[in-house]
PASEBA-1860 file (N, C-alpha, C; in nm, 3 decimals):
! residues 189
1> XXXXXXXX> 2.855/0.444/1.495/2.950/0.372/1.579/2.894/0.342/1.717 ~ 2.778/0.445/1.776/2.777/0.395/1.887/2.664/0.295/1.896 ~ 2.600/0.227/1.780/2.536/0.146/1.755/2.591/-0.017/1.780 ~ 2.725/-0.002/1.790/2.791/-0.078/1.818/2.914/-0.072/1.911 ~ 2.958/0.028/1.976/2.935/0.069/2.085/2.909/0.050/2.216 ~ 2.810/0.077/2.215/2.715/0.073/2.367/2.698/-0.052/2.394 ~ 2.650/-0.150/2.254/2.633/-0.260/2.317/2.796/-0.378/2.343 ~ 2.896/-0.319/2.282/3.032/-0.398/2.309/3.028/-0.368/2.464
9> XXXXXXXX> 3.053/-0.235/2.511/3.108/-0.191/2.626/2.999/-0.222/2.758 ~ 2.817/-0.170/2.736/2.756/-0.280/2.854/2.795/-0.395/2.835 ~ 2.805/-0.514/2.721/2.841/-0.626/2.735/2.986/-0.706/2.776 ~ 3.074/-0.595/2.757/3.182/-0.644/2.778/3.241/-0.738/2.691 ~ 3.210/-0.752/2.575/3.258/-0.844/2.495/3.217/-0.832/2.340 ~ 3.308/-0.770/2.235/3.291/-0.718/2.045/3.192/-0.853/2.058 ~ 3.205/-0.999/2.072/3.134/-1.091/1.981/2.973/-1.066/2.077 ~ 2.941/-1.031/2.158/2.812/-0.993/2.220/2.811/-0.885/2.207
17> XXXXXXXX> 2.824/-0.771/2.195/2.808/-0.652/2.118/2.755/-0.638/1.979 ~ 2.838/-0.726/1.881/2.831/-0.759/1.741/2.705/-0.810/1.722 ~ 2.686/-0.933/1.818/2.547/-1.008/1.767/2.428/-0.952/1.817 ~ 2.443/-0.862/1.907/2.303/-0.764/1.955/2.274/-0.671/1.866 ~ 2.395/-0.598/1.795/2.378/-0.534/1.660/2.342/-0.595/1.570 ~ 2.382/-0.700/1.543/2.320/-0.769/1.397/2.150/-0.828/1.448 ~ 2.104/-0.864/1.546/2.040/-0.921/1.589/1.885/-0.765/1.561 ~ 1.953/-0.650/1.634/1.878/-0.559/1.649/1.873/-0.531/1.529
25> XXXXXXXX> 1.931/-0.505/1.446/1.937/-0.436/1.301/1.817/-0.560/1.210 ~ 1.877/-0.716/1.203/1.801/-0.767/1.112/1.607/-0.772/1.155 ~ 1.605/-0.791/1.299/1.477/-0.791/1.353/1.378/-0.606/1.301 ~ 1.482/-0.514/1.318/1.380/-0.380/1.288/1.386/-0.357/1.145 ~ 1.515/-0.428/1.082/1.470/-0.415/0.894/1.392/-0.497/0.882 ~ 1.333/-0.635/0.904/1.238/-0.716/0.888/1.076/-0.658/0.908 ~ 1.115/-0.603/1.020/0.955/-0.550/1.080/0.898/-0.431/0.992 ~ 1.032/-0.346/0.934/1.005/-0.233/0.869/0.938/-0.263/0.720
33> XXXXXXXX> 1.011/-0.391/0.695/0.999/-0.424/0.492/0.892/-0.499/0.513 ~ 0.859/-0.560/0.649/0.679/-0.663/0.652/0.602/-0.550/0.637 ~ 0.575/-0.457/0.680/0.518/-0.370/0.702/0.481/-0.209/0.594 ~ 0.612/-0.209/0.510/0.614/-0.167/0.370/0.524/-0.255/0.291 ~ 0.594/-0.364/0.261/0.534/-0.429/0.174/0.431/-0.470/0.130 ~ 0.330/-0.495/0.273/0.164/-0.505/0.260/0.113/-0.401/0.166 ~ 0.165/-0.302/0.185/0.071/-0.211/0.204/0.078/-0.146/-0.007 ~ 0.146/-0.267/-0.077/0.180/-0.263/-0.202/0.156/-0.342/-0.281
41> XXXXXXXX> 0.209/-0.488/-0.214/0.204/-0.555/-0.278/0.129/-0.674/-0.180 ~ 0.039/-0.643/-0.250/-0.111/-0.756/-0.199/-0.213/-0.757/-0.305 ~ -0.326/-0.910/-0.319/-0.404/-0.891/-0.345/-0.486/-0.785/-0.351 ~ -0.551/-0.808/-0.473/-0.669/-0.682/-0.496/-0.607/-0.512/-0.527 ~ -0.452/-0.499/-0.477/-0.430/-0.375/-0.507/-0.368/-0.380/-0.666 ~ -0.436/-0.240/-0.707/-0.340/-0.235/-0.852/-0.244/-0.174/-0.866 ~ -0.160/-0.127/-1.049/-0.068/-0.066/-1.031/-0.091/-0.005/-1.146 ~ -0.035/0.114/-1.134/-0.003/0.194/-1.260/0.053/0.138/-1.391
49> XXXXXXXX> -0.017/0.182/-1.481/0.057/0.116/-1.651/0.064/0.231/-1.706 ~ 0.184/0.258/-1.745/0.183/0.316/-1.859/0.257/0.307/-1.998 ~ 0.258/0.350/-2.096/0.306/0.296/-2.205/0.352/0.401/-2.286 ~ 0.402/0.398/-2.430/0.475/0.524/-2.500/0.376/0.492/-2.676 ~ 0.384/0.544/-2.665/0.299/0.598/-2.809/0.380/0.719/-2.902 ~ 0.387/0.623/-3.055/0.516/0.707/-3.136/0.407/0.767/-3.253 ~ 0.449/0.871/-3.254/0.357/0.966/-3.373/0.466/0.933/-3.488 ~ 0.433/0.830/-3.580/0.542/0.834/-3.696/0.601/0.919/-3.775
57> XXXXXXXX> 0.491/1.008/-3.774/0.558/1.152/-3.888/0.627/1.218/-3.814 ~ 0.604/1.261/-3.678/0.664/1.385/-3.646/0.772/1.290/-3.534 ~ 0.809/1.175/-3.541/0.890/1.121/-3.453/0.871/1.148/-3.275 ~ 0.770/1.179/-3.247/0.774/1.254/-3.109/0.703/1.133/-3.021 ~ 0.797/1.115/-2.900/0.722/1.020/-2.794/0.663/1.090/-2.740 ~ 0.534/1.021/-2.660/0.428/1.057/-2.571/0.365/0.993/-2.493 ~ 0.396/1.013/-2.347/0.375/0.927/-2.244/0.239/0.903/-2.275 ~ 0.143/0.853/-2.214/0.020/0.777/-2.201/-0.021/0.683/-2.058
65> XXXXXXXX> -0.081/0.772/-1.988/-0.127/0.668/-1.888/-0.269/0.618/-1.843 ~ -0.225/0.458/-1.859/-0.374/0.406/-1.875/-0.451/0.392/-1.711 ~ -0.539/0.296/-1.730/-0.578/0.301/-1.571/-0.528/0.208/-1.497 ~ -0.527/0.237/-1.372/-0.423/0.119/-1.251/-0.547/-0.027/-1.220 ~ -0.457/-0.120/-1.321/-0.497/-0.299/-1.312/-0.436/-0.353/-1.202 ~ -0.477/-0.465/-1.213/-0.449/-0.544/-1.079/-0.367/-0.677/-1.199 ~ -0.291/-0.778/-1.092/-0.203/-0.833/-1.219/-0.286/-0.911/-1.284 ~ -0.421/-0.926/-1.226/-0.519/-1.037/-1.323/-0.589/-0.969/-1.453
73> XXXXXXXX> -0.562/-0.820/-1.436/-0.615/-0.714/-1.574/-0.720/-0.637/-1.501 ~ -0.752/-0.683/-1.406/-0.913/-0.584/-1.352/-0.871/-0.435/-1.265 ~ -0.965/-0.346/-1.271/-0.976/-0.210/-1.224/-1.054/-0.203/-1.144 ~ -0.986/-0.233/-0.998/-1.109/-0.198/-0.889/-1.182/-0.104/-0.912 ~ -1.155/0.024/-0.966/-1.239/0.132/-0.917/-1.363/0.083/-0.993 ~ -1.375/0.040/-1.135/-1.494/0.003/-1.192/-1.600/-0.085/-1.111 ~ -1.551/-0.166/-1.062/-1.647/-0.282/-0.960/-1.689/-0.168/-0.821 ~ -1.627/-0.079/-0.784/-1.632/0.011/-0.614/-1.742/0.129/-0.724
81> XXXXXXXX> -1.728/0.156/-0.848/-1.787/0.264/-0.910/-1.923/0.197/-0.902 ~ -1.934/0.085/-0.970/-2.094/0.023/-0.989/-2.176/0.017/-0.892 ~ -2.111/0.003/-0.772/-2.188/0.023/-0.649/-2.205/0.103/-0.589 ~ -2.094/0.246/-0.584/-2.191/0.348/-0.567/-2.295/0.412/-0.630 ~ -2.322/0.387/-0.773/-2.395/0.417/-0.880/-2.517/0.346/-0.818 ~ -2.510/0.230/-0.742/-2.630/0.169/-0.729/-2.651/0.225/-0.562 ~ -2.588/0.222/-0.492/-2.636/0.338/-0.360/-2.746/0.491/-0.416 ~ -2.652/0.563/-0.495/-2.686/0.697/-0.561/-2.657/0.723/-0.723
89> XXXXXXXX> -2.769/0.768/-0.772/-2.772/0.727/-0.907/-2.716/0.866/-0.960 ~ -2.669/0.984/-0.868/-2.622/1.132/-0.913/-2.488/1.163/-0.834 ~ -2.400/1.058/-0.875/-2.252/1.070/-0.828/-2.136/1.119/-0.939 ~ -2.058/1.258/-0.875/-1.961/1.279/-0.975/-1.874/1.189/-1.039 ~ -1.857/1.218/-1.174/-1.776/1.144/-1.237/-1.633/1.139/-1.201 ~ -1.567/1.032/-1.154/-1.426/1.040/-1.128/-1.370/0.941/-1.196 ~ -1.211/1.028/-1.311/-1.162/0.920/-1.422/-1.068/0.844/-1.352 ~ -1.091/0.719/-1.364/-0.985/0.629/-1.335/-0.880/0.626/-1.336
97> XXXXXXXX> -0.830/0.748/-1.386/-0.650/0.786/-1.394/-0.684/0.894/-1.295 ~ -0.741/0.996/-1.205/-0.756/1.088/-1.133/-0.652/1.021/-1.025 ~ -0.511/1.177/-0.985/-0.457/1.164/-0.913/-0.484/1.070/-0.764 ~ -0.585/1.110/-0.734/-0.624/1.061/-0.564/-0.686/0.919/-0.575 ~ -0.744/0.906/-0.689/-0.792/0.747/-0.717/-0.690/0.700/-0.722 ~ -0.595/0.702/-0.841/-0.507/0.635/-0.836/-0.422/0.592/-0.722 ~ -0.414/0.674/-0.593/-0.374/0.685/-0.473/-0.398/0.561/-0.408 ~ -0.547/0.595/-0.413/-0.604/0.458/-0.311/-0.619/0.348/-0.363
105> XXXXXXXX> -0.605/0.366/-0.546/-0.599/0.158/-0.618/-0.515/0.120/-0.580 ~ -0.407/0.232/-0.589/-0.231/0.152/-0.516/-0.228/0.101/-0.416 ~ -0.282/0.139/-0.316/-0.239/0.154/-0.160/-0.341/0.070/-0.093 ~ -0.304/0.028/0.008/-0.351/-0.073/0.107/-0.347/-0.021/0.275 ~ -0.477/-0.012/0.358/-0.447/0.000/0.484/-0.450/-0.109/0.567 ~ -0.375/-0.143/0.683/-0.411/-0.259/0.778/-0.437/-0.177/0.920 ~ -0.559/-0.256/0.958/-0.552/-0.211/1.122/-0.577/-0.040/1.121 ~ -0.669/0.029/1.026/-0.740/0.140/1.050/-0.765/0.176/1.114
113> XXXXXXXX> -0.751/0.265/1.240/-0.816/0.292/1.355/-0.754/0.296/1.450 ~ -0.651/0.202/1.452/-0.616/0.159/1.561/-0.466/0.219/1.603 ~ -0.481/0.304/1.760/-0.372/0.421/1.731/-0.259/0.323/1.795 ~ -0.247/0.199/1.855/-0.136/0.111/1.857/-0.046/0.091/1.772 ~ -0.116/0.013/1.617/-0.052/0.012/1.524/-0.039/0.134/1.438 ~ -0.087/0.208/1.450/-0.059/0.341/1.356/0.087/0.411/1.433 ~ 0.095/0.393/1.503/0.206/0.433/1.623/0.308/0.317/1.653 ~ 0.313/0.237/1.620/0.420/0.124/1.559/0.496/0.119/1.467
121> XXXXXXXX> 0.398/0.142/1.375/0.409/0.111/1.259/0.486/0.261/1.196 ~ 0.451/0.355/1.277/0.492/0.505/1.225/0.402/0.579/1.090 ~ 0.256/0.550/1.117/0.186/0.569/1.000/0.132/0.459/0.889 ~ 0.255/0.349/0.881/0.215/0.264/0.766/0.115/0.206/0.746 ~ 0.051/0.153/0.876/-0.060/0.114/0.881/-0.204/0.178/0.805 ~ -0.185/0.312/0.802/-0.273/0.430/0.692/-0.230/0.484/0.576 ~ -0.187/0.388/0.451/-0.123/0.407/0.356/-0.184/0.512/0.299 ~ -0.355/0.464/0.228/-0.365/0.507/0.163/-0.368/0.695/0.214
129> XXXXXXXX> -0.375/0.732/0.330/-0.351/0.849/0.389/-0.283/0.926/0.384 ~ -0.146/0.814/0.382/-0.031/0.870/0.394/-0.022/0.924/0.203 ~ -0.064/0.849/0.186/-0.048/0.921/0.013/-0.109/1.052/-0.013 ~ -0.250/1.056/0.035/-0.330/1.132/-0.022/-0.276/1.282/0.034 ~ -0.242/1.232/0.202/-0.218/1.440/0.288/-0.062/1.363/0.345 ~ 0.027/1.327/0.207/0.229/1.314/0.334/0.252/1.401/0.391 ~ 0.162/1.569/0.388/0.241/1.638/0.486/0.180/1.639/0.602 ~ 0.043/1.554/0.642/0.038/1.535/0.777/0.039/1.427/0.895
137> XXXXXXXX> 0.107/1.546/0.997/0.159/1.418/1.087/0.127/1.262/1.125 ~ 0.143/1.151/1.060/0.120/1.027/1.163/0.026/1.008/1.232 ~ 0.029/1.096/1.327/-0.054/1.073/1.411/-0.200/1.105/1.393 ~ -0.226/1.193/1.322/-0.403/1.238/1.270/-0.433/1.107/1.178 ~ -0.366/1.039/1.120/-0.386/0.913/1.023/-0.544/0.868/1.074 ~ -0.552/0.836/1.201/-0.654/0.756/1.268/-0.764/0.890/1.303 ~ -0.754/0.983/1.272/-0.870/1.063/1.309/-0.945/1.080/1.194 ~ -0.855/1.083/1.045/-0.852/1.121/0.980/-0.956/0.987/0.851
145> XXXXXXXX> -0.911/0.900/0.877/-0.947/0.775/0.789/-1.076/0.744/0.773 ~ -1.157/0.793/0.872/-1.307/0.780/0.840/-1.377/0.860/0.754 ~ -1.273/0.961/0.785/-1.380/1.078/0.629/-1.316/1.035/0.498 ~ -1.174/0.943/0.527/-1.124/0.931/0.374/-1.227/0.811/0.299 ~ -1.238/0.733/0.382/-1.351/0.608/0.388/-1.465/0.665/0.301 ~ -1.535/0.738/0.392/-1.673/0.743/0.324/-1.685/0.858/0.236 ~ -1.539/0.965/0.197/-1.577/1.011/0.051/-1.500/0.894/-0.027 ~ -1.444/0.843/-0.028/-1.401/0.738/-0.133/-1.549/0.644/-0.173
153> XXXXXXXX> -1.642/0.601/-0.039/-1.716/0.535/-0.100/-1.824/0.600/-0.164 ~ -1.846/0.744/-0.129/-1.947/0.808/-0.178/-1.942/0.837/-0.348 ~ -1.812/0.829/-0.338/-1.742/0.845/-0.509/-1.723/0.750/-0.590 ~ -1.742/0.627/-0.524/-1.710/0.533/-0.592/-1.548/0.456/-0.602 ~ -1.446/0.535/-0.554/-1.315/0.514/-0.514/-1.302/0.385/-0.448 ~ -1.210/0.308/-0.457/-1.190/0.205/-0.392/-1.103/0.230/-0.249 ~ -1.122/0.162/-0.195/-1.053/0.230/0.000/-1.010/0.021/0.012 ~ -0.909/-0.018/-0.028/-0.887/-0.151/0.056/-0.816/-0.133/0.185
161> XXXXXXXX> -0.848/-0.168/0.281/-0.822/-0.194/0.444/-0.822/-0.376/0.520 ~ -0.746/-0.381/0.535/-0.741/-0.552/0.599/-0.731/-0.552/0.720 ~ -0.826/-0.626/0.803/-0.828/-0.561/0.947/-0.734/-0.510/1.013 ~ -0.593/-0.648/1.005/-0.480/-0.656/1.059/-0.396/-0.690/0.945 ~ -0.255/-0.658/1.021/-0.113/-0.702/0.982/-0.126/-0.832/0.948 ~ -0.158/-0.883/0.999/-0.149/-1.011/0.950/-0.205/-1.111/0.893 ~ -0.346/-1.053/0.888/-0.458/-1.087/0.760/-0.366/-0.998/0.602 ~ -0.334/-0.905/0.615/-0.234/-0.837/0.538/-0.138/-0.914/0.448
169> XXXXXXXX> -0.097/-0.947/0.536/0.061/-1.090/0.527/0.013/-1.192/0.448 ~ -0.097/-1.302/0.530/-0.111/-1.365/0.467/-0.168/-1.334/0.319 ~ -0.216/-1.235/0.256/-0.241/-1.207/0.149/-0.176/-1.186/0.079 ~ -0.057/-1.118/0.073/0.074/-1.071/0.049/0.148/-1.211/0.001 ~ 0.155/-1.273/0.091/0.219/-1.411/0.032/0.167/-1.492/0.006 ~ 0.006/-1.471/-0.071/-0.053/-1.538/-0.111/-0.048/-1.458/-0.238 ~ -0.002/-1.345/-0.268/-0.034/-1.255/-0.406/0.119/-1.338/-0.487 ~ 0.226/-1.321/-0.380/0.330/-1.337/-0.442/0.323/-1.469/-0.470
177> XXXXXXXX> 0.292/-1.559/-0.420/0.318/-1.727/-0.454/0.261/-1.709/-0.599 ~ 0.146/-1.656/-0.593/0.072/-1.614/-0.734/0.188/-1.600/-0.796 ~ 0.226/-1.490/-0.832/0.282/-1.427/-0.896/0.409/-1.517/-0.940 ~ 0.482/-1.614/-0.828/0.580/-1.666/-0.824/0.572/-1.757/-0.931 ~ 0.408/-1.813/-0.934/0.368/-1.945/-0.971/0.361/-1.936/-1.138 ~ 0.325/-1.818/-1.169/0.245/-1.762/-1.269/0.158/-1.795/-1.308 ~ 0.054/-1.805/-1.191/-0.113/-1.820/-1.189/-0.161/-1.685/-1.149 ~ -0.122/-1.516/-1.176/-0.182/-1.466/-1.150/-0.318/-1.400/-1.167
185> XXXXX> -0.395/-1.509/-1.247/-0.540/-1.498/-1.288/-0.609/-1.601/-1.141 ~ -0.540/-1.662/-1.083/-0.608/-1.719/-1.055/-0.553/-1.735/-0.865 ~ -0.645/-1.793/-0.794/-0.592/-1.763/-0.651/-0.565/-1.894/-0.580 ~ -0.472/-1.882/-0.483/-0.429/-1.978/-0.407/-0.568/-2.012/-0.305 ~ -0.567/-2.167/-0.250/-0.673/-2.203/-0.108/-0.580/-2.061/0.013
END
């Protein structure tokens, strides 16, 4: 209530009160769901598949999970694997369904580094971070991202990062037009 409130009574008037509330509310859900959403649903990131598999005799379902595609069918980690293989030819094997891989095929960072937007944004900006350690604070995100970086690349893990928000965006609504279009084999100019 006092969300609406404070601003009737400084303003002196429910219909300027009302529209500073609606005004404030639609501008910080906007900023919040731009800012979710990159960090999911964009180019190049994949997603989890999984499927059910029926044993006919004994009637019993059984989950099955395959590896995280992208909507064109491809598995980053295989293309990020080949090249560390070609950096170092004695790199542990990590399966493409492995909890923490799967972490970072999902997930998307924008603006790495940078303790402005990591502090804006409330973390989002360091997704894949936020997946791997949610119980730590926000704020280490940016201290933290360089060692996630280079064991992901040492492993072969995929790490996607887009400089900015808004190199982000435009990808984002370049995944979805895809998607909208149902050309997702293929990419927009």
């Amino acid at each position: 209530t006092y969300t609406i409130g404070l601003p009737v009574y400084f303003h002196s008037s429910l219909l300027k009160g009302c529209a500073l509330f609606l005004v404030g509310h639609f501008s910080c859900g906007e900023m919040l769901a731009t800012m979710f959403i990159v960090n999911h649903v964009i180019e190049g990131v994949a997603f989890g598949t999984k499927n059910h598999a029926r044993d006919r005799k004994k009637e019993v379902v059984e989950k099955i999970v395959y590896r995280p595609k992208t909507v064109e069918g491809m598995t980053p980690m295989i293309e990020t694997r080949s090249a560390a293989l070609d950096k170092s030819k004695s790199i542990e094997e990590v399966p493409l369904n492995d909890w923490a891989a799967v972490q970072c095929q999902t997930s998307v960072n924008w603006s790495s580094g940078s303790w402005f937007w990591n502090h804006f944004s409330g973390g989002l900006s360091h997704q894949i971070e936020h997946h791997l350690f949610p119980s730590i604070c926000h704020t280490n995100y940016v201290h933290i991202h360089e060692v996630v970086k280079s064991t992901c690349e040492e492993f072969g893990v995929p790490y996607q990062n887009e400089p900015t928000l808004f190199v982000a965006y435009k990808k984002m609504l370049s995944h979805l037009r895809n998607l909208g279009s149902g050309n997702e084999g293929k990419k927009h100019a």
